[in-house]
C-alpha positions as CSV (number, residue, x, y, z in Angstrom):
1,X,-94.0,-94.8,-122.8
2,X,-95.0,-92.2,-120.4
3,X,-93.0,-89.6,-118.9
4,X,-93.2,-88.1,-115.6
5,X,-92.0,-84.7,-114.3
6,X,-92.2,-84.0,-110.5
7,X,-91.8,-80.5,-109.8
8,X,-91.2,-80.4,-105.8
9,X,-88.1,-82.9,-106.6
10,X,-87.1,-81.5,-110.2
11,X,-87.5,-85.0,-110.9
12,X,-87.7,-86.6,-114.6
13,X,-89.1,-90.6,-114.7
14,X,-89.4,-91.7,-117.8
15,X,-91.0,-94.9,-118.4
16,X,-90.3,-97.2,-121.1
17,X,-92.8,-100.2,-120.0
18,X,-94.6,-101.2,-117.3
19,X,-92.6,-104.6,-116.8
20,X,-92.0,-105.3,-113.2
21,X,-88.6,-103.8,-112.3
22,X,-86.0,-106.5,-110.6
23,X,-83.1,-103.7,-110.1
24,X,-81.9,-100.6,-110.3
25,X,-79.0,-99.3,-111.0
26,X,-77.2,-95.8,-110.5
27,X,-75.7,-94.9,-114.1
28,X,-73.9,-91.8,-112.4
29,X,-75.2,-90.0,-109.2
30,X,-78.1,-88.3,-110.6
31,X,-79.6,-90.8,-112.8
32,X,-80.5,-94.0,-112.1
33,X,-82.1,-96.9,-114.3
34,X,-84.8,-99.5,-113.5
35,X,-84.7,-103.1,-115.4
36,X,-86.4,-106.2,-115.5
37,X,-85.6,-109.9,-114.9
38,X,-84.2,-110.4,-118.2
39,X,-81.9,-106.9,-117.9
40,X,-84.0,-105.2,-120.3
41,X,-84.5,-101.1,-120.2
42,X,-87.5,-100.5,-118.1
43,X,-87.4,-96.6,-116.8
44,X,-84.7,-93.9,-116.3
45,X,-84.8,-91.4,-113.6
46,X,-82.7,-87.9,-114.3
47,X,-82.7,-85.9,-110.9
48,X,-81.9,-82.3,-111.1
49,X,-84.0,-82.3,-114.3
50,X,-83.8,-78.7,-114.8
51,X,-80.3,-78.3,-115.0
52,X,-79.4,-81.0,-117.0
53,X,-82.1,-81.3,-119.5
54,X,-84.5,-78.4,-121.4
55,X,-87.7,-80.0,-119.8
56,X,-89.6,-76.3,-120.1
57,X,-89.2,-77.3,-124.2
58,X,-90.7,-80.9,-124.2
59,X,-91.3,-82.1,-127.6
60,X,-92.4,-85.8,-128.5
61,X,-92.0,-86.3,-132.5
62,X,-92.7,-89.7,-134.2
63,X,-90.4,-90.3,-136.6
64,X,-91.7,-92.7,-139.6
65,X,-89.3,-94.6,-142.3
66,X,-90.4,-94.3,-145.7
67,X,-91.8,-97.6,-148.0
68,X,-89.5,-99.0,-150.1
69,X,-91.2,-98.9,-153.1
């Protein structure tokens, strides 16, 4: 995953994979989504990133399940 933050568009890309992307679709006017051949998730893109997302407070956390013993 790898995500992408373009300052001169306060534009957020977040890519999930790097499949080829067959199509994309608008999900409302600011945010659009990319798939692959098969419809699966490929990347998101948030426009007007600032004002609808906290991107100065960017935090990635992993988040593990515990072993069943």
């Amino acid at each position: 995953m790898k995500i992408q933050y373009f300052p001169d568009t306060d534009t957020v890309y977040v890519e999930l994979n790097n499949d080829p992307v067959f199509e994309t679709k608008d999900l409302d006017e600011n945010t659009v989504i990319d798939v692959d051949a098969r419809g699966n998730l490929v990347g998101i893109t948030i426009e007007h990133a600032k004002e609808r997302a906290d991107i100065t407070n960017f935090v990635f956390q992993q988040v593990t399940t515990p072993v069943a013993a």
